[in-house]
C-alpha positions as CSV (number, residue, x, y, z in Angstrom):
1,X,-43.8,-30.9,-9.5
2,X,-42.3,-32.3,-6.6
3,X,-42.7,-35.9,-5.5
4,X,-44.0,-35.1,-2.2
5,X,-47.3,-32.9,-3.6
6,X,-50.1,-35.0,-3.4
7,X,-52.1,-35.3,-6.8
8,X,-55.8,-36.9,-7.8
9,X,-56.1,-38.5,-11.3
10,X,-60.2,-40.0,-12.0
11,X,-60.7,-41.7,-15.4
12,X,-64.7,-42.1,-16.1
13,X,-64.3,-45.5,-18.6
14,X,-67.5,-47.5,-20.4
15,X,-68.1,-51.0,-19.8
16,X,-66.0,-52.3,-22.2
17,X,-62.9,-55.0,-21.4
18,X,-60.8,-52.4,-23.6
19,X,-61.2,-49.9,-21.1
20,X,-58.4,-52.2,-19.0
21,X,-55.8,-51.4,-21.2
22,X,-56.8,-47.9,-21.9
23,X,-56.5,-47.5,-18.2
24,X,-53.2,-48.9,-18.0
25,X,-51.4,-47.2,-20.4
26,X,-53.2,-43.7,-18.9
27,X,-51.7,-45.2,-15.4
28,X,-48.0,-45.3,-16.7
29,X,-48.4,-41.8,-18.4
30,X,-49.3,-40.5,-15.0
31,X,-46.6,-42.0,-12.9
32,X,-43.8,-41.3,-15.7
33,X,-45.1,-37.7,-15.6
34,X,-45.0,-37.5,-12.0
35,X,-41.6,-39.3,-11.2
36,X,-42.6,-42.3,-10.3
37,X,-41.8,-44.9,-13.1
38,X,-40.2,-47.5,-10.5
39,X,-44.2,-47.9,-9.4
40,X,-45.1,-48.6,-12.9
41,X,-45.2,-52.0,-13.6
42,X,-46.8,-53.5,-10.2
43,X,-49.5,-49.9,-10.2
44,X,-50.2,-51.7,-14.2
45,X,-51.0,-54.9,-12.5
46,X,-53.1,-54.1,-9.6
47,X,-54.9,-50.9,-11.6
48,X,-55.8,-54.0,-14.5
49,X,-56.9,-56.4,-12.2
50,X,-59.5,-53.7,-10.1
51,X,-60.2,-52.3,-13.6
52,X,-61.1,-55.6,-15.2
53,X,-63.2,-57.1,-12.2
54,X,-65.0,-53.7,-12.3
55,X,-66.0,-54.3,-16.3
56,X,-66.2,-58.3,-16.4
57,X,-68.8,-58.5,-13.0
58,X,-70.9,-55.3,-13.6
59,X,-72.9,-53.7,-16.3
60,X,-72.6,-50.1,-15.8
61,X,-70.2,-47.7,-16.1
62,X,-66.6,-47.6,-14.2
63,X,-64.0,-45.3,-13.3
64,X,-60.2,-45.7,-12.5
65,X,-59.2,-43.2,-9.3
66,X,-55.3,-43.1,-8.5
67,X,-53.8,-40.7,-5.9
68,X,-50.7,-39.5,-4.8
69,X,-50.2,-38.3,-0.9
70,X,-47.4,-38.8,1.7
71,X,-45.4,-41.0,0.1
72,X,-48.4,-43.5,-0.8
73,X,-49.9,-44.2,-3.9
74,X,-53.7,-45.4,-3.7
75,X,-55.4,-47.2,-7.0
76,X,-59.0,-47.6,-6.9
77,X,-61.8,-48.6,-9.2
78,X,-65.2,-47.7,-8.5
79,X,-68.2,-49.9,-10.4
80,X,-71.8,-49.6,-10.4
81,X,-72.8,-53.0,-8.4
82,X,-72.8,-51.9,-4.6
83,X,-72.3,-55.4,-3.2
84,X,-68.9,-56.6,-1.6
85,X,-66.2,-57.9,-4.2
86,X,-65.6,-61.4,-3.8
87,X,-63.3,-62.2,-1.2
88,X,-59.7,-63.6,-2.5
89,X,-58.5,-67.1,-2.0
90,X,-54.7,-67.5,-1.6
91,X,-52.4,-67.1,-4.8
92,X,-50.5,-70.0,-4.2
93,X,-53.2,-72.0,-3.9
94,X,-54.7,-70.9,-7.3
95,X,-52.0,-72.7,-9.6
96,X,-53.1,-72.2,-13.5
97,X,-56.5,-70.6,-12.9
98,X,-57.5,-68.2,-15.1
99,X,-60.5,-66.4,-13.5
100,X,-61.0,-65.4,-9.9
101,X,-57.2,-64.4,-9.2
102,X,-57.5,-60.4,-9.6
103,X,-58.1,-59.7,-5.7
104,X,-55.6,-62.5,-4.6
105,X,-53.0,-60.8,-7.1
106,X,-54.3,-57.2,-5.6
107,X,-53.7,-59.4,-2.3
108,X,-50.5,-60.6,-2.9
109,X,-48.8,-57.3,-4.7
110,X,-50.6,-54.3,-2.7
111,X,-48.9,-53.4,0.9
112,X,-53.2,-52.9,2.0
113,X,-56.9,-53.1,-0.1
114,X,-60.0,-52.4,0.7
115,X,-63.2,-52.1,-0.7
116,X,-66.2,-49.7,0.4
117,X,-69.8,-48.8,-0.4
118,X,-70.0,-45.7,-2.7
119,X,-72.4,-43.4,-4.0
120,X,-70.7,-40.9,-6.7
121,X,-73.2,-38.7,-8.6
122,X,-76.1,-40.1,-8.0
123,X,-74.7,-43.4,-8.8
124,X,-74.4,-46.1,-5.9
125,X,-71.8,-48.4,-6.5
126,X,-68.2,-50.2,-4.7
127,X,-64.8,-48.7,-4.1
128,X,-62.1,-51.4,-4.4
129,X,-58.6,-49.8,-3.7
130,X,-55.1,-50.4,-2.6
131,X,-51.7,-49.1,-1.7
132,X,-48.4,-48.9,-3.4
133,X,-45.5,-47.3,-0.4
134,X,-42.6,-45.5,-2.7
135,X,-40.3,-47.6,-0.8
C-alpha cells in the first residue's frame, strides 16, 4: 500500500496501565507495516503518554485511534471522563517530575494537539489527539 493512502487503525483497550504498552507495541507494528518506521519512536511516546493519562485519570474503558491522511499522522486516545484534560505546564519548567508531564511532552514533541468532547457508542467521553508531519 502506498504511503500516500490514508488508513484508520482503533484499538478498544480496558482500564488497565498494561494497556500502554500493549498500545505501543500495536503502534510500531502499524507504522512498520505501513512504511513509516522513521515516525516510530516519537508516535511510541506521544501514543503512551495520551494512552496512560486516558487509564491513570479515568475508570472506564479507552481506545487508541491513529490515522494516516495527506502526509499527516494523527494519534488520539479517547477516555470515558468528558471533562477537559488538564492543561500542560512548560517542559522545561518540569525538571525531574514524574507525574503531570504527558501533555507538556505531547506539547513539546507533537507539530499540533487538541482535545474534544466525544460521544462514541453511546459512551460520552474526551478526544485527546495530535499530529506527527512525515517531514
Amino acid at each position: 500500500m502506498p504511503e500516500n493512502d490514508p488508513w484508520e487503525y482503533t484499538l478498544y483497550i480496558p482500564n488497565d496501565v498494561r494497556a500502554v504498552t500493549v498500545a505501543r507495541r500495536t503502534l510500531r507494528l502499524i507504522l512498520t507495516m505501513h512504511g513509516l518506521i522513521r515516525l516510530t519512536d516519537t508516535a511510541e511516546l506521544l501514543a503512551a503518554e495520551l494512552v496512560s493519562n486516558a487509564v491513570r485519570h479515568t475508570k472506564g474503558p479507552a481506545a487508541l485511534r491513529v490515522r494516516w491522511s495527506a502526509g499527516v499522522l494523527r494519534i488520539g486516545a479517547w477516555d470515558a471522563d468528558p471533562g477537559p484534560p488538564e492543561p500542560p505546564g512548560e517542559l522545561s519548567a518540569m525538571g525531574e517530575v514524574e507525574e503531570g508531564r504527558g501533555l507538556a511532552l505531547v506539547k513539546a514533541c507533537a507539530d499540533v494537539w487538541g482535545w474534544q468532547p466525544l460521544a462514541r457508542h453511546g459512551n460520552r467521553g474526551k478526544f485527546v489527539w495530535c499530529e506527527l508531519g512525515a517531514a
